[in-house]
C-alpha positions, 0 to 999 in steps of 0.5 A, a space after each residue: 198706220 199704213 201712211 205714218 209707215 209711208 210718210 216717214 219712207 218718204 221722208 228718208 228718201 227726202 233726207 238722202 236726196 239733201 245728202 247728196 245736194 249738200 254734197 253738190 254744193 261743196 262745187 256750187 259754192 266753190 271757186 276755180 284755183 288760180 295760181 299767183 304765176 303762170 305755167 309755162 310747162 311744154 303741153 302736147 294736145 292730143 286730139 283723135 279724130 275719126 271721119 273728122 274732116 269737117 270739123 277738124 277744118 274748123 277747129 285746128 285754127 283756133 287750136 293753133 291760135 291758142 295764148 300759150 308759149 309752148 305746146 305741140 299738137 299731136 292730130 290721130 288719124 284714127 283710121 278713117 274713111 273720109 279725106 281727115 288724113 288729107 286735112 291733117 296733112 294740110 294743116 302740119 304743112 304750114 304750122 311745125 306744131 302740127 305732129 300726124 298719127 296715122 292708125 290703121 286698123 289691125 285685128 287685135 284693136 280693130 275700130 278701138 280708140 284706146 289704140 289710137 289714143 295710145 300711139 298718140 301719147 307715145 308719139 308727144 315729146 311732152 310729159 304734160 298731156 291735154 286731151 278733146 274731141 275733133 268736134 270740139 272748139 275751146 271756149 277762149 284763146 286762154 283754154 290750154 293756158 287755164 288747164 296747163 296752169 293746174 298742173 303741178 308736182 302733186 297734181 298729175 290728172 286735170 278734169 275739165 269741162 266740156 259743155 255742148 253748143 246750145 240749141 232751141 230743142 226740147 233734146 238740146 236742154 236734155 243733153 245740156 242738162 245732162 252733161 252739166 249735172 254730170 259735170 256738177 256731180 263729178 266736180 263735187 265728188 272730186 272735191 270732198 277726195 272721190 274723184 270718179 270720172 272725166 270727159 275725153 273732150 276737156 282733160 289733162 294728165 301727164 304720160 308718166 301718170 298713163 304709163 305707171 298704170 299702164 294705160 288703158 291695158 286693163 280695160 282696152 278691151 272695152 271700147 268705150 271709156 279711154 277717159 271716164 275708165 282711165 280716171 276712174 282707175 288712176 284719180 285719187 284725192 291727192 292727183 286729181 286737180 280741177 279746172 272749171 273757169 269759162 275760159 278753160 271750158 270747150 264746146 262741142 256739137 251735140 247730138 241732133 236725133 233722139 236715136 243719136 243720144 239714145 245710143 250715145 247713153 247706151 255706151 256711157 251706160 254700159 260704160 260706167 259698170 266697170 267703175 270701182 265698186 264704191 263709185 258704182 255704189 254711190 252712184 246707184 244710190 244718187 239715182 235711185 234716191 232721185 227715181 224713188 222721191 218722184 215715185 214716192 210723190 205720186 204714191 204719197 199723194 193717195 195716202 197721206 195729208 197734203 201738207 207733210 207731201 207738200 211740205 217734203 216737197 217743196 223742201 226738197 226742190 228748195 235744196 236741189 235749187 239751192 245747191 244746184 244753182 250757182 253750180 250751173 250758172 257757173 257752167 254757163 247754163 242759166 237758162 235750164 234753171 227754170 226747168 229743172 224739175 222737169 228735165 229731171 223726171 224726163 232724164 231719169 225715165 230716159 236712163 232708166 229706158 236705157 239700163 232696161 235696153 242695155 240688158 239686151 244689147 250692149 253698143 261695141 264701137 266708138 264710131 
């Protein structure tokens, strides 16, 4: 009785898993729009940038030699303590599309990036909007182009993909693996109508979107989150357009230490329990599914027959590849194909390390 009871819960967990890769596969199995004509909107990219200077070197020339006839570029300084002002001003010397913000610390947003963001936006002359990090590089000189060219009347948000440079290191595939599946669930659900989140190192929105809901004043005090908690709050079905083609992605250096991602998780964590209700539920049950099916195939394996589990199993990860596959190709990371069964119980073990250290510390700044 015992194991008939034990065998049909594990095969519930099973069947909930395949609900969420059916849903994976409406981006998997899906192509980037391309519009018949070209966008030619005014663009304002807006990069923030604190203790930059190194990477700010390196990327503001191929910001400045992007393919598209329009666009400003709107360099924060936020507050920093190497020579990023200096190498800001360099740069806006010799290209007039070059505009400084230079944020100093006051007491009410002391080390807060929502500010700095702030003051950039409403230093742009444009209504179209395009965001990244400092240690960001787009993958094309097509980058600002593919983005502009989603926006629309209707369309007023772009989520975009910003993938992280690939090493040879175990923690390497972790946060490539990561950051893609990410990418992969937040693209899905924006494609069936519940678009969630986005990342600050590839997005677009328009200043009229920001000021309608008055920026990031409902949650400025919370340090982190100025991109996934501002699309979480404003995103609908209707606003919300995609831009997923390998020239539109950009690329960013990833962390090279275990503490450094360690903490880097803490805060997207603790982050993401200010999502909606609904998002927060639906998330919850994704990753319980997950902890459950690996729990439930050690469990299973002392109680019942080894064909049903060998069976449940193997229909499983059949359909987590199936769904999956095209889907990280499409993100350019063919070579974790191989690895996903194990960089998936390693990720799940890792967060679920997290939400327990969460419960006692709480990261607060940025940077």
């Amino acid at each position: 009785m015992f194991s008939t009871v034990l065998l049909i819960a594990f095969a519930v967990i099973v069947a909930v898993n395949c609900v969420f890769y059916i849903i994976f596969s409406k981006f998997s199995f899906s192509q980037p729009f391309s519009p018949a004509r070209k966008n030619s909107i005014p663009i304002s990219l807006i990069v923030c940038s604190k203790n930059e200077s190194e990477n700010l070197k390196k990327h503001i020339p191929l910001w400045l030699k992007q393919n598209y006839p329009n666009f400003e570029i709107i360099l924060v300084n936020d507050a920093s303590r190497d020579d990023t002002l200096d190498v800001i001003e360099s740069f806006s010397e010799i290209d007039p599309r070059i505009k400084i913000v230079n944020v100093v610390n006051n007491e009410a947003f002391w080390a807060n990036k929502k500010y700095a963001l702030t003051l950039g936006i409403k230093k742009a002359k444009n209504n179209h909007l395009l965001f990244t990090d400092a240690d960001c590089k787009p993958n094309s000189d097509q980058w600002i182009q593919e983005m502009a060219d989603q926006f629309s009347e209707k369309k007023s948000l772009i989520l975009g993909y910003g993938a992280y440079q690939k090493q040879s290191s175990f923690l390497n595939k972790i946060i490539r693996f990561e950051t893609c599946i990410t990418a992969i669930q937040y693209f899905s659900y924006a494609k069936i109508g519940i678009p969630y989140m986005g990342v600050g190192r590839n997005l677009g929105y328009t200043s009229s979107l920001f000021y309608e809901n008055n920026g990031f004043m409902s949650h400025m005090y919370i340090r982190s989150g100025d991109d996934d908690l501002f699309v979480n709050e404003v995103a609908t079905k209707e606003n919300t357009a995609l831009c997923f083609s390998a020239e539109s992605f950009t690329e960013s250096i990833p962390k090279n230490s275990w503490k450094g991602f360690w903490n880097q998780k803490k805060r997207h964590i603790t982050t993401a329990k200010h999502y909606k209700t609904s998002h927060k539920l639906l998330l919850g049950l994704h990753y319980a599914a997950n902890i459950l099916f690996w729990i439930g195939v050690l469990t299973c394996f002392f109680f019942i027959r080894w064909e049903w589990l060998a069976g449940l199993i193997a229909f499983r990860i059949c359909m987590q590849y199936l769904s999956l596959t095209k889907g990280i190709k499409k993100l350019g990371e063919t070579g974790l194909l191989a690895l996903i069964p194990l960089l998936e119980v390693f990720l799940i073990s890792f967060q679920l390390s997290i939400f327990i250290s969460n419960i006692f510390s709480k990261p607060k700044h940025w940077k």
